[in-house]
N, C-alpha and C positions, 0 to 999 in steps of 0.2 A: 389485422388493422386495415380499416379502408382511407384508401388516399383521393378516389374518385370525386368525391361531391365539393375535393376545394379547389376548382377552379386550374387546375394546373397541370402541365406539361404530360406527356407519356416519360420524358427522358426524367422530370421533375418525382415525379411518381413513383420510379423506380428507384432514384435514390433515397427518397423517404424509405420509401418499404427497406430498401437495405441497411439504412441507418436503423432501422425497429430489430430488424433480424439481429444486426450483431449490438446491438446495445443492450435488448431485454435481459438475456441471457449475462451478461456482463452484469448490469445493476443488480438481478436477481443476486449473481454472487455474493455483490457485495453487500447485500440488504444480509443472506444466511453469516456470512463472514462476521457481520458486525451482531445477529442474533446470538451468536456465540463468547464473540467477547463480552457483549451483555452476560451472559451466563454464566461467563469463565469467573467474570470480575465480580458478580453479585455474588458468586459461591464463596468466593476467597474473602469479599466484604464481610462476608458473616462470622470470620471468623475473627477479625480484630483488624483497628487501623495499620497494625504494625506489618499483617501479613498481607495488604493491600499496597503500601508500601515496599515491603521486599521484592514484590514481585514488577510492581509499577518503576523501581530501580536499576531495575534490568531491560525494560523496555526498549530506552533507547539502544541501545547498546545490541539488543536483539534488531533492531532497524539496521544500525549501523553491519553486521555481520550479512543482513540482506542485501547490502546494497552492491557489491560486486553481482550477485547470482541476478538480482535483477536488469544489473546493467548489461550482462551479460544476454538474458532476454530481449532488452529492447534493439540490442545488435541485432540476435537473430530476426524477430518479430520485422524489423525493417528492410533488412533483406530478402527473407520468405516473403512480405509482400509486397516490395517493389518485381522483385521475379512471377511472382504470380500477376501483379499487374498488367507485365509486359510477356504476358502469353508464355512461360518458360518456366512450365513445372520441374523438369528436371533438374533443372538450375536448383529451384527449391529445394527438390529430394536429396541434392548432395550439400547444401547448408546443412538442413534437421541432423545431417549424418555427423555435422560438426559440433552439434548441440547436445551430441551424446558425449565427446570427449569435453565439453565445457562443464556437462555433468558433472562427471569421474574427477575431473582433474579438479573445479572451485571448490567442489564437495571435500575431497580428501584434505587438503590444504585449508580450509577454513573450522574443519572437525579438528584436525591438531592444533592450530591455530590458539580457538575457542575452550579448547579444554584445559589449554596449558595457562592459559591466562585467568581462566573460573576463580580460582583458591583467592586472587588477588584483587579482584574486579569490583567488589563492596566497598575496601575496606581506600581504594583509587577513587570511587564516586566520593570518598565524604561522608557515608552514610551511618548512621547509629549506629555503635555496638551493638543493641539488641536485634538488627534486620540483617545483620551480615551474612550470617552464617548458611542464613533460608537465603538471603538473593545469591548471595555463591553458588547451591547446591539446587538452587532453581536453574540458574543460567547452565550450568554444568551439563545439568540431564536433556534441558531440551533443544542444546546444541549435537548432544552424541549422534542425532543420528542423520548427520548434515547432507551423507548424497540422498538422502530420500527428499528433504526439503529442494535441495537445487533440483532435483527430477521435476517439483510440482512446478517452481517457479520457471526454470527454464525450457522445459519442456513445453508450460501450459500457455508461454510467450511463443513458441512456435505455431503451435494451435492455432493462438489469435492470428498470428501471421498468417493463414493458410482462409481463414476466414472462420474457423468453427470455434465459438464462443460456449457454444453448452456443453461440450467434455469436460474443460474446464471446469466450467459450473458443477458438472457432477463431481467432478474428482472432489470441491471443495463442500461438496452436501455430505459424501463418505467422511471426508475430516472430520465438518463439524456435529455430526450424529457420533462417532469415534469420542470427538472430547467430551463432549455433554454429558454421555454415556456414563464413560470412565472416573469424569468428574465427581460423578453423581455418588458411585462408590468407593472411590480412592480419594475423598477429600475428607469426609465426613466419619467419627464413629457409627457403630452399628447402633440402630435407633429403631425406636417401634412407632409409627404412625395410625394416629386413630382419623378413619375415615369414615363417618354415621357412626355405626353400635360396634365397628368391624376394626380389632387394630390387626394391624401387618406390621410385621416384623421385616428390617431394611437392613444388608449386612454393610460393613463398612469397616475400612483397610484407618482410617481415624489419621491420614499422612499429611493432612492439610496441606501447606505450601508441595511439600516433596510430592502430595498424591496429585496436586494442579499440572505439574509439571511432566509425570510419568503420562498423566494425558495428555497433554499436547504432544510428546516425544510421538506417543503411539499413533497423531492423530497425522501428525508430519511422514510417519512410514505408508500408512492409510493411503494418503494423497499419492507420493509420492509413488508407488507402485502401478497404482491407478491411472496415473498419469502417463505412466510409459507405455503401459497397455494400449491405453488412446492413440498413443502416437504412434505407436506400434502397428495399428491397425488402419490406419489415417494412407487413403489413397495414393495423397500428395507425397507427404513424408515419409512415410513407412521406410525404414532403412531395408525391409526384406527384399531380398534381389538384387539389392544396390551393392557398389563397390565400397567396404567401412574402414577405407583407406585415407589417412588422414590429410586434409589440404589443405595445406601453410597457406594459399592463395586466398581458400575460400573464408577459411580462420580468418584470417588478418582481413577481410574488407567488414566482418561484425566485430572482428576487435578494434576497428579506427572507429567504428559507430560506439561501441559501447564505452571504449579508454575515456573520449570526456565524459560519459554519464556515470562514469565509476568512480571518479575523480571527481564530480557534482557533487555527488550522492554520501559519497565517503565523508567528504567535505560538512554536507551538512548533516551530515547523521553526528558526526563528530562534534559539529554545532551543537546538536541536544544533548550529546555526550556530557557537554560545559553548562548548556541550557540548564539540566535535570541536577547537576552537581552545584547550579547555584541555588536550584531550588533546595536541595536540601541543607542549604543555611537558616531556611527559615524554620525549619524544624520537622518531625516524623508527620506529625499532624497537616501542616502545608503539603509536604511531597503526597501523601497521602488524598487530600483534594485534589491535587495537579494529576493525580494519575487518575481518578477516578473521574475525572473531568474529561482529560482526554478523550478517554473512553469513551463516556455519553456523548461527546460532540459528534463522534464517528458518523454515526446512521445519521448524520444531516448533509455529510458527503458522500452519501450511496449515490445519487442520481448522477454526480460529477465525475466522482471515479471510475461507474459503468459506461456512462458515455465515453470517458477517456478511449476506451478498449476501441469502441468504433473509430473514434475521431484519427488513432493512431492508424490502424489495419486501413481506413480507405485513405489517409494522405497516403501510405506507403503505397495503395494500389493507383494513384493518382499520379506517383511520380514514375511507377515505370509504366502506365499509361504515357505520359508527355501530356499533361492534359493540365494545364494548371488552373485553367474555370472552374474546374470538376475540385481540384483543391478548394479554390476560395468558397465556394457554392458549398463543401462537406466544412469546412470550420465556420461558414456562418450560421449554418442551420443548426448545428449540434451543438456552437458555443451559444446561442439566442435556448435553446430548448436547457441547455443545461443552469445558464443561469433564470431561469423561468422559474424552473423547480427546486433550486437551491434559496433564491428569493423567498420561497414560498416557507420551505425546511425550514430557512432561518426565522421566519417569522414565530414559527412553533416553537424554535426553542427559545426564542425571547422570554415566550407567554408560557411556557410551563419548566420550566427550570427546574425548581423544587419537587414536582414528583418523578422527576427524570433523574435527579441525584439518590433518591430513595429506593431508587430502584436494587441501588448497589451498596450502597450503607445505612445504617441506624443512626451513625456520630450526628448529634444535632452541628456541634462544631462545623461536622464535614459537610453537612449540605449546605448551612449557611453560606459558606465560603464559595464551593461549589456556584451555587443559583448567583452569584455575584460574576465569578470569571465568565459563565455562560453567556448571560446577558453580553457581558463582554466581545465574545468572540459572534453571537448572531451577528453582528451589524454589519462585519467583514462579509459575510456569506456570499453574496454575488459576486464581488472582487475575486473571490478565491476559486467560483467557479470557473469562472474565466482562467485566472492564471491553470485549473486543471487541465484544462481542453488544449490550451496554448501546448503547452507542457505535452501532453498525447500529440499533438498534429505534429511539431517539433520532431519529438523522437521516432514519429512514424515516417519522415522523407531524409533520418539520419544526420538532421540538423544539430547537432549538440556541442561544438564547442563553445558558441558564445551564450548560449545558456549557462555552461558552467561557469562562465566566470560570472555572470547576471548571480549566482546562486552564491557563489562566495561573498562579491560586496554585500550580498542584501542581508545572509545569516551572520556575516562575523562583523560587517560595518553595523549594521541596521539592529540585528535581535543581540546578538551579542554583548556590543559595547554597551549599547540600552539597557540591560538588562543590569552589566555590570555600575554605569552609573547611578540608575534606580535605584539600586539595594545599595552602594556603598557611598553614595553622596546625599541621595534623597533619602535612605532608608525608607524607601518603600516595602509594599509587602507585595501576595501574591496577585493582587489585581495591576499593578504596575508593571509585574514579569511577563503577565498574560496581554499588555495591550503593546511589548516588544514584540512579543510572540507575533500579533497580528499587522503590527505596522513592518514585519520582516516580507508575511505573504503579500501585500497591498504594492512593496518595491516592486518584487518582482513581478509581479501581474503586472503594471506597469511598465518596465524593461522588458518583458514580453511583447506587449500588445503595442509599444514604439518600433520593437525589430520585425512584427508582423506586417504593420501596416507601412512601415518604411521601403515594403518589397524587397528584402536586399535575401528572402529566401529564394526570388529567382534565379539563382546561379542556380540549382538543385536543376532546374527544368532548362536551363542552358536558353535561357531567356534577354535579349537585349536592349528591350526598351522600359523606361527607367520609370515606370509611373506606378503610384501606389494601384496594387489589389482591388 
């Protein structure tokens, strides 16, 4: 990418160019991430509302289980790069050594956890007799194999902390080739395709829900193997030669970073938790759009989510730089660029809704419903870019306790109760749950971008005069 012909700085130039480095690879991810649950979610459409449902019922609950090992990453991720900022790799290399016991220890503990509560998990959401049994035994399989998942996630959070954005990337291209794969012959019976004059004969395991699931289980070992390798071999981090002696010191400065964003995170996974269990008052058919919807809106937050990765890895390099220009200067160019192309995303999905719901089911029901909540959620799209980017720079200089509670009032005051008067005063339906959903993201963006420009993250940079950013 050339930066030369627009007029600007050598220092300017440089951090474009470094913002492209570690973002492409980031949004790549999550453009392949989100080709997959396209994939995932049209294979399982085909097979009825019901089995789109059992598995879109597990959803959150699959978020909510992430969200310790993730918060766990953004610990490490802030620390490897404030240490790499301020010149002190080694510093770094004995974190990642901490990220291996974050592994072992979240992994083991949320595998028991998660299996022990499976049998019971359906029948807690609320959901139909008829979808129980599959979202049980869905959730069940693709928890078992929990330290290969925490290796991808906390592992591939180290990574970005060190600065290298495309391992990651690959570890999640091996996943999602893995589920696609497996999808392809463990979901479906054996089937003969005629292709011109030529048919082929297709073998198939006929597991539907259960064979969705044994994919992903497999595609979570995939990654999660992969990912250690990387890290493994990673300069910076690489535990080889190091002392893998464990440091309560160094432990506990990513557990004061990560404890509020586990406690954020928990909080509002927990939120969707009640969110998905209101939904499904309105019945199989609703929850059924609500998860299929999800879904499609995803690839309209690739551009947000990928820039997130930068925006986090240079605030973190920014703060043990002591450089705080360099801060304001990396959140305004990546949050202007991200809402730029989220602006854009959302426009597409205003105007094409209806074949973007077909992609993943036949129910004329379900895409009607579908092409209405979409509309819906475009209009937020810039609002929400912003709140992503805030959200990244935040957990990149280790800012997160007054985020968490920004994240409480706004899910259980704002989407919550909304949602709960909607359905049980207004008796609304599912277009009235979907526009709490969005007036939940629009607070917080909001209570972000007032504590940003408020300057009160200068305590970070040991800073004492009082003026906004």
């Amino acid at each position: 990418m050339n930066f030369r012909q627009k007029g600007l700085s050598t220092q300017d130039r440089s951090l474009l160019r470094t913002i492209y480095l570690l973002a492409w690879p980031a949004i790549l991810e999550q453009l392949l991430q989100t080709i997959v649950q396209y994939t995932d979610t049209a294979m399982v459409g085909r097979i009825s509302p019901q089995a789109s449902a059992a598995i879109g019922l597990t959803t959150t609950m699959t978020w909510l289980v992430g969200s310790p090992m993730g918060a766990l990453g953004i610990g490490v991720l802030a620390c490897i790069a404030e240490s790499i900022g301020a010149h002190r790799e080694e510093l770094a290399g004995s974190i990642a050594v901490q990220a291996l016991y974050f592994v072992l220890g979240i992994g083991l503990l949320l595998g028991v956890l998660t299996l022990s509560i499976s049998p019971l998990l359906s029948s807690w959401l609320g959901a139909d007799p008829e979808i129980r049994h599959d979202a049980s035994l869905y959730f069940s399989i693709i928890c078992t194999p929990m330290i290969f998942r925490a290796s991808t996630i906390i592992l591939g959070a180290a990574l970005r902390g060190s600065g290298d954005t495309r391992h990651p990337m690959y570890a999640n291209v091996m996943m999602n080739i893995t589920n696609v794969v497996l999808n392809f012959f463990l979901i479906y019976d054996p089937r003969v395709v005629t292709v011109g004059s030529r048919s082929l004969f297709i073998p198939g395991a006929g597991l539907k829900v259960t064979g969705a699931a044994l994919a992903t289980a497999a595609s979570y070992c995939v990654g999660g193997l992969f990912m250690f390798l990387m890290y493994y071999r990673n300069p910076q981090l690489s535990p080889k030669g190091r002392c893998l002696k464990y440091d309560a010191s160094l432990a506990g400065r990513c557990l004061r970073i990560a404890f509020p964003v586990a406690l954020e995170r928990v909080s509002a996974c927990l939120g969707q938790v009640v969110f998905t269990s209101l939904v499904t008052r309105l019945g199989t058919l609703s929850l059924a759009t609500h998860s299929i919807a999800i879904t499609a809106e995803q690839a309209f937050y690739i551009p947000g989510y990928g820039m997130q990765a930068a925006a986090s890895t240079l605030a973190g390099n920014s703060l043990g730089e002591g450089d705080p220009r360099k801060f304001r200067k990396v959140t305004g160019i990546i949050a202007f660029f991200a809402i730029l192309m989220m602006t854009a995303s959302g426009a597409l999905l205003f105007l094409f809704p209806g074949p973007l719901m077909s992609i993943f089911t036949m129910d004329v029901d379900v895409i009607a419903r579908g092409i209405s909540v979409l509309r819906i959620v475009a209009i937020s799209e810039p609002m929400f870019a912003a709140l992503i980017i805030l959200e990244g720079v935040f957990n990149g200089i280790g800012d997160t306790k007054v985020p968490f509670f920004f994240s409480i009032v706004s899910m259980w005051g704002v989407r919550i109760l909304g949602t709960c008067f909607c359905l049980f005063v207004l008796h609304g339906g599912l277009e009235s749950v979907w526009i709490c959903m969005i007036c939940d993201n629009i607070t917080r963006c909001l209570l972000l971008s007032l504590r940003f420009f408020s300057g009160s993250w200068k305590k970070k940079f040991q800073i004492k005069d009082a003026g906004t950013p």
